[in-house]
N, C-alpha and C positions, 0 to 999 in steps of 0.2 A: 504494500500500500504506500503510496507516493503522497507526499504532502501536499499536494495541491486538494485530492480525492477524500482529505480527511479534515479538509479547512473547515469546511461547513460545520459536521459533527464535531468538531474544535471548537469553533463557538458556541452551541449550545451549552457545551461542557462550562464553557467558560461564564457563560451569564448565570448559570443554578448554582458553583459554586461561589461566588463572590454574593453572589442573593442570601445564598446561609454562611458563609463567613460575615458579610456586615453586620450581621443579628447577632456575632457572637465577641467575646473580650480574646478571648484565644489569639486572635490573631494580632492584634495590637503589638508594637515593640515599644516597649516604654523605658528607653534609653536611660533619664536619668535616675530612675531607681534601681539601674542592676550596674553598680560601681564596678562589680568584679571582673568584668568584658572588660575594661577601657584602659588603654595601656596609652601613656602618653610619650613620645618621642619628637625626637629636632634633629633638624634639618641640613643638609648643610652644601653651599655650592660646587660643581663637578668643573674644577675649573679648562678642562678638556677641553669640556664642551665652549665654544667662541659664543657671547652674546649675539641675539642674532632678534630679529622678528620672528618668530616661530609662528606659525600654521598649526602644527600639531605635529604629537612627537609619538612613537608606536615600537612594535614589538618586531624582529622578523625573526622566528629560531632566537640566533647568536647573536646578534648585532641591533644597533636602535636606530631607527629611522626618523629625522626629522625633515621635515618639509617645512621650508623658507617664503613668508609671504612674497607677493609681490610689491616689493614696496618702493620702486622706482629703480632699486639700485643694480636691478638684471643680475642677482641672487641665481645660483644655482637651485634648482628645486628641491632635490631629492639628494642630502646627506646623512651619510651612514659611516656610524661611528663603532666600536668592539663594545661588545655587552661587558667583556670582562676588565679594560682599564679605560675604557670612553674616549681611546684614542681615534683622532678623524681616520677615515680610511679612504673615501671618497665621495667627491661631489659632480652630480650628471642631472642633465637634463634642462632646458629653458623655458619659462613664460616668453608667449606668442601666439600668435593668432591663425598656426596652421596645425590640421590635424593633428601632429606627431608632434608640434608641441604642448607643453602643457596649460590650461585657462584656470581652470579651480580645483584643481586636486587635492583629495582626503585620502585618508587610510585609518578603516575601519579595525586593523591588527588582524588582515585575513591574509594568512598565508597558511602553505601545506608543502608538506615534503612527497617526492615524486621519484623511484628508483633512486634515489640519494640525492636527488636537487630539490632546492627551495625555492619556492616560487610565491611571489607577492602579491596580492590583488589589489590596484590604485585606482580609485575612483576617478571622475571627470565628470562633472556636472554639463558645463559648458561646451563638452566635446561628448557628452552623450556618448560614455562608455565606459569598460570596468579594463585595464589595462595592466595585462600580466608581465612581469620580470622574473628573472633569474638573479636569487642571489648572488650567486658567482659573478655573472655579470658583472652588475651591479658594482659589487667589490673593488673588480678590476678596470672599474673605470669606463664599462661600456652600457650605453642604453637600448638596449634589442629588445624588440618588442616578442615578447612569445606566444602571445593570442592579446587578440583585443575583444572584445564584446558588445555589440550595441545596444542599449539601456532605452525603452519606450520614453520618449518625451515627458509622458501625462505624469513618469512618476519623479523624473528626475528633476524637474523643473522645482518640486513639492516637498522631497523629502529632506529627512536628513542624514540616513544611515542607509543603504541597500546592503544588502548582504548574499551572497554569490553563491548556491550551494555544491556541491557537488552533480546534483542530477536537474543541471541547470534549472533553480528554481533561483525565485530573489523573492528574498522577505525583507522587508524594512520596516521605518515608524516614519508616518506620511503627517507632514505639519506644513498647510499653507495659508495665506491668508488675502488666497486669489480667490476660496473657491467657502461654500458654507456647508458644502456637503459633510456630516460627521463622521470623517476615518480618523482613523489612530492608525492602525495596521495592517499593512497589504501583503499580501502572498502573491506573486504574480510566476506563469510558468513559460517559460521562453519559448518550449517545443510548440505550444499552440495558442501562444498569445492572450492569454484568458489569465484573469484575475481575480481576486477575490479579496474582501476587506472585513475589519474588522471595527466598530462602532467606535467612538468617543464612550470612554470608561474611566472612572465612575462618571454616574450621570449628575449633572452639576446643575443648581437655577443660576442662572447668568440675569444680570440688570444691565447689559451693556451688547453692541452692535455683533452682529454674529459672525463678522470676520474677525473677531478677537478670539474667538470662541477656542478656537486651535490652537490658539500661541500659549494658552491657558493649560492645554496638557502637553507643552513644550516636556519631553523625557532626554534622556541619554541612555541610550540602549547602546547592548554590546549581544554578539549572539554565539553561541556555541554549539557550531557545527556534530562536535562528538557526543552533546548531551540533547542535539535537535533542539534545544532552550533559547528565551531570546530572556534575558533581562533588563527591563524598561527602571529607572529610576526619576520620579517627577521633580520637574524642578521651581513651580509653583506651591506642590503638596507634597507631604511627607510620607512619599508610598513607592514604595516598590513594587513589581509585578513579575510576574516570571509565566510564561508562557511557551508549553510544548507545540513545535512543528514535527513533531517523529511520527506522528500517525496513534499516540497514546491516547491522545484523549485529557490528560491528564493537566490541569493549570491550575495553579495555586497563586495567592497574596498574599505579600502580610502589609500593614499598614499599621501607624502612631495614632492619625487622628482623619476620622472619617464622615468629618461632620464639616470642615472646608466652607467654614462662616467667614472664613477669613477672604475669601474668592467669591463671596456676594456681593449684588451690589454697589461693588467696588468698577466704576468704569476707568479707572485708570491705573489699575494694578500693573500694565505692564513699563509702566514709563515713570512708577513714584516711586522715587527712591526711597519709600516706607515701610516698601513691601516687603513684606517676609520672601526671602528664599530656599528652596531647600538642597536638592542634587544640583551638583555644577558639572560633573565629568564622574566616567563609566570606562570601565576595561573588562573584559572576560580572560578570565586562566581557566587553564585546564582542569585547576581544582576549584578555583574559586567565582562567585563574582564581586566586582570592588564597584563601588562607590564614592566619591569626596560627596559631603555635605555641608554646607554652610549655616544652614538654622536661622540668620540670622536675617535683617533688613539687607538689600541691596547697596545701600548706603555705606553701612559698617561694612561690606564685603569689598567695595569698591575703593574706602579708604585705610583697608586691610586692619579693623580693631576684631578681634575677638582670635578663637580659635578654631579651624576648619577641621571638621573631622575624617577618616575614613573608615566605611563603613564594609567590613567582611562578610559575605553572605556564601553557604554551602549553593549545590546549582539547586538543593531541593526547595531553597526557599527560607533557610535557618539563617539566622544570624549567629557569627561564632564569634566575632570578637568588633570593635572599635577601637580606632588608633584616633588619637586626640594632639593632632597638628600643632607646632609651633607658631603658627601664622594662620590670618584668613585668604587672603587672594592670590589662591594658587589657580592653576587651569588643568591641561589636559593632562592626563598621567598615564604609566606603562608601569607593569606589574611584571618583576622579572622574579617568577614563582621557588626557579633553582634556588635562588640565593636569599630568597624575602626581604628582595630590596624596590622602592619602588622610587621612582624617578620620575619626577613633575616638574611642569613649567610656572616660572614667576616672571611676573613683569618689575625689572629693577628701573625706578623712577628715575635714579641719578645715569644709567645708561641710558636711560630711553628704548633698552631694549630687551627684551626675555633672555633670565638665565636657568638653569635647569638646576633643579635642589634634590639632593638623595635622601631617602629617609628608610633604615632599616628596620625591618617591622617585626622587633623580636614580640 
């Protein structure tokens, strides 16, 4: 049974359990009265790694992948440093306005090993495509393309994650505010073009215009391929979701607070910096899923007071521990599971430019 043939009865599953989970306390994570999880640690700069405008920074195997905005300065795109001392190894590829080169490229941490090569999947919004490499490559300084993939329009335009499977399907978390129709999550299958979706969840009373409606379950998903799981972390509300594509049937939540008074009648939640925040950035391991959480106003996050947390969740759904950060305004992060070290990006105000801060996560 192919995940596309099992979307449907996925969602039903999906709406009866969270109908008897919201009725019950079970599910709630009430962070601050279980002191014992929370291990707090600091941070400290890789100085390896060259301040730089960072995109986002990822996993590949062995080595870390950062991608360089485009910020006038004709930046190399795609550099790739040793997982093991964050020495540079090499930098390939250009912002440009023709196919082969790059417009807006992401990297959702998808990669797999193939008869003993590693191979990358790099997104392309604006080039409408998922664009594979070779780590080797790569490595040695060269950019070959090893397959490219063309991505439908409707979805890439909209979302914010696609995810590549193996028996070419694409699941993502679809967030637009072209469109008022309620998705959250699409399953889409390349062999026959057909797609399927999944509602706006939790169901929310909004007092404000219904293209805000989406930006309101803005998540950071990450998805794992070997557990068929995608986990969504909200970053208006304080809920996590974890949902099967394996053809089980099986979706579970857990959630703090599911009453989201705080997201009524508020028409300017996404632009007051009074807002409470929750999820900022999302990684999948092979053992785990991680989360940063900020908890806090927008405000404080932005003028970096409090402390950022991250949050460990098993793929079943468990929370097992909380790392209680040095700092608030961190961004995207990579989870290098071998050694439980995790490596995140900071924006340093006196460079004016993002440095990368290591944090081990005994």
């Amino acid at each position: 049974m192919n995940y596309f043939q099992t979307f449907k009865y996925i969602l039903l599953i999906w709406l009866i359990f969270n109908l008897i989970s919201s009725c019950q306390t079970g599910g709630d994570i009430v962070f601050n009265n279980d002191r014992s999880i929370i291990k707090r640690i600091f941070g400290e700069e890789i100085k390896n790694i060259e301040p730089a405008i960072i995109k986002k920074i990822g996993l590949i195997d062995t080595a870390v992948l950062i991608i360089k905005e485009n910020d006038g300065s004709n930046p190399n795109v795609l550099n790739v440093y040793s997982l093991k001392n964050y020495k540079k190894l090499s930098a390939v590829g250009e912002y440009g306005i023709s196919n082969l080169e790059f417009k807006s490229p992401k990297y959702d941490n998808q990669y797999y090993i193939k008869q003993g090569e590693t191979y990358c999947k790099i997104l392309d919004a604006n080039n409408y495509d998922i664009r594979e490499y070779k780590l080797r490559d790569l490595l040695e300084g060269k950019l070959i393309l090893t397959n490219r993939i063309m991505l439908p329009s409707e979805l890439v335009l909209r979302y914010n994650s696609i995810w590549l499977t193996s028996d070419s399907t694409l699941i993502g978390d679809y967030r637009s505010i072209l469109t008022s129709k309620p998705y959250r999550f699409f399953i889409y299958n390349l062999k026959n073009n057909s797609a399927d979706w999944l509602e706006f969840y939790p169901e929310i009373e909004f007092d404000f215009k219904s293209n805000k409606n989406s930006q309101v379950y803005t998540s950071f998903c990450s998805f794992s391929e070997s557990y068929g799981r995608m986990g969504s972390a909200m970053h208006y509300i304080k809920r996590v979701d974890f949902m099967n594509f394996d053809g089980s049937g099986k979706t579970e939540s857990v959630f703090e607070d599911s009453s989201y008074d705080s997201l009524k009648h508020k028409f300017n939640i996404l632009s007051d910096r009074k807002s409470k925040i929750f999820y900022t950035a999302s990684f999948a391991g092979k053992k785990y899923f991680y989360a940063t959480c900020a908890g806090t106003t927008l405000e404080n996050y932005i003028k970096n007071k409090g402390n950022m947390q991250l949050h460990l969740f098993d793929w079943g759904g468990r929370l097992k521990k909380v790392y209680q950060l040095d700092q608030m305004n961190l961004g995207h992060f990579l989870i290098d599971e071998k050694t439980s070290t995790m490596l995140i990006v900071k924006f340093d105000s006196s460079k004016q430019k993002h440095i990368v801060l290591k944090y081990k996560l005994i």
